[in-house]
C-alpha positions in Angstrom: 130.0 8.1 89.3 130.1 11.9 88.3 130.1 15.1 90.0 128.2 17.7 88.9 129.2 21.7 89.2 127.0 24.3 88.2 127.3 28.0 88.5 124.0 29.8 88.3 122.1 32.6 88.9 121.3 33.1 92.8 117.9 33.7 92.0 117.4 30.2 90.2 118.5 28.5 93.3 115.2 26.9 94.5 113.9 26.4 91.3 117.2 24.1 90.4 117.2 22.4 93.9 113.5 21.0 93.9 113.7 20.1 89.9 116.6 18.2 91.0 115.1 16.8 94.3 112.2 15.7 92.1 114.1 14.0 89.5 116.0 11.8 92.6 118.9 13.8 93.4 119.1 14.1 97.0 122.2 15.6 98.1 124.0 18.5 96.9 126.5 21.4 98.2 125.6 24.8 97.5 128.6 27.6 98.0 128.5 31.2 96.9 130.6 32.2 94.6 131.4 35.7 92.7 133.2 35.6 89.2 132.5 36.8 85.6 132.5 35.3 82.4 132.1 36.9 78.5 130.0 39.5 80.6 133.1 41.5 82.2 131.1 42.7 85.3 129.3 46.2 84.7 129.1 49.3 86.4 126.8 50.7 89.0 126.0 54.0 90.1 125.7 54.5 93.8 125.3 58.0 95.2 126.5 59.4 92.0 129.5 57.5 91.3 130.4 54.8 89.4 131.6 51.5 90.5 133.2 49.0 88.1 131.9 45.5 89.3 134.4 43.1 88.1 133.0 39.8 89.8 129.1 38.9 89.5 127.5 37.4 92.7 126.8 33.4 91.9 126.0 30.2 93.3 128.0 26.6 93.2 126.1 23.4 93.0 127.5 20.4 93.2 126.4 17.1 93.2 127.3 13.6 93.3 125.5 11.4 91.1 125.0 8.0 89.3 126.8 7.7 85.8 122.9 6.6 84.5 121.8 10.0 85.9 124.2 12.8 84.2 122.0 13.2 81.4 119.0 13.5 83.2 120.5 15.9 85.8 122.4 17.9 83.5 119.4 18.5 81.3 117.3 19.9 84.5 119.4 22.0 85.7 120.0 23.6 82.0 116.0 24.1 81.9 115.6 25.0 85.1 118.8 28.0 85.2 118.5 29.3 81.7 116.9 32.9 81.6 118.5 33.0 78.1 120.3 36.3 78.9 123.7 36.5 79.5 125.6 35.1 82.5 123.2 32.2 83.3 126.4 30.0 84.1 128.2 26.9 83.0 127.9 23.2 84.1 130.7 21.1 84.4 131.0 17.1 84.6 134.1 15.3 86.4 134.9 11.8 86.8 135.4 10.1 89.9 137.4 7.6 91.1 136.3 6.5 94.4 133.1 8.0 97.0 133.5 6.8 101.0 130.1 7.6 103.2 132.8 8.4 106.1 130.0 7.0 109.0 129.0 3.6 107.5 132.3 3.0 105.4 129.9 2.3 102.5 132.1 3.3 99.0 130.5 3.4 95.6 127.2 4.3 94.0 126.0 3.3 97.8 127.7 5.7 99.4 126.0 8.2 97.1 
């Protein structure tokens, strides 16, 4: 089993979530996040002064999935996010040990 974070665009959001619904995935956490990468933030002008904005609004996904899925997942989510401008994000792929449905007691790739 893997686990799958992404960090996106807000605006790619639905997009992401149905191409992975379609593909299988079913269940996912979504969290929203602010941070910067090569980017650095930018500044905006409001009311005629400038605001350095350091972190960039984004969006967490994460999902738990089977290890024969990782490719497919992590290749959908990389079509689906990319604007091909800076900042569309970063995905990340862990390990893990051990998944426990806490209401049936069910652990593995059934407990997924």
């Amino acid at each position: 089993m893997k686990k799958i974070e992404a960090i996106i665009k807000p605006f790619k959001l639905d997009e992401v979530k149905d191409a992975l619904n379609a593909i299988g995935i079913q269940g996912m956490t979504v969290t929203e996040v602010k941070g910067f990468g090569r980017q650095k933030g930018h500044v905006e002008l409001y009311r005629g002064a400038e605001y350095d904005i350091s972190f960039i609004p984004k969006v967490k996904i994460e999902a738990v999935v089977a290890a024969g899925m990782v490719e497919k997942a992590v290749s959908t989510i990389e079509e689906k996010a990319k604007t091909g401008k800076i900042g569309d994000g970063k995905i990340f792929v862990y390990s893990l040990e051990q998944v426990i449905r806490i209401r049936t007691g069910e652990t593995g790739d059934s407990a997924i």
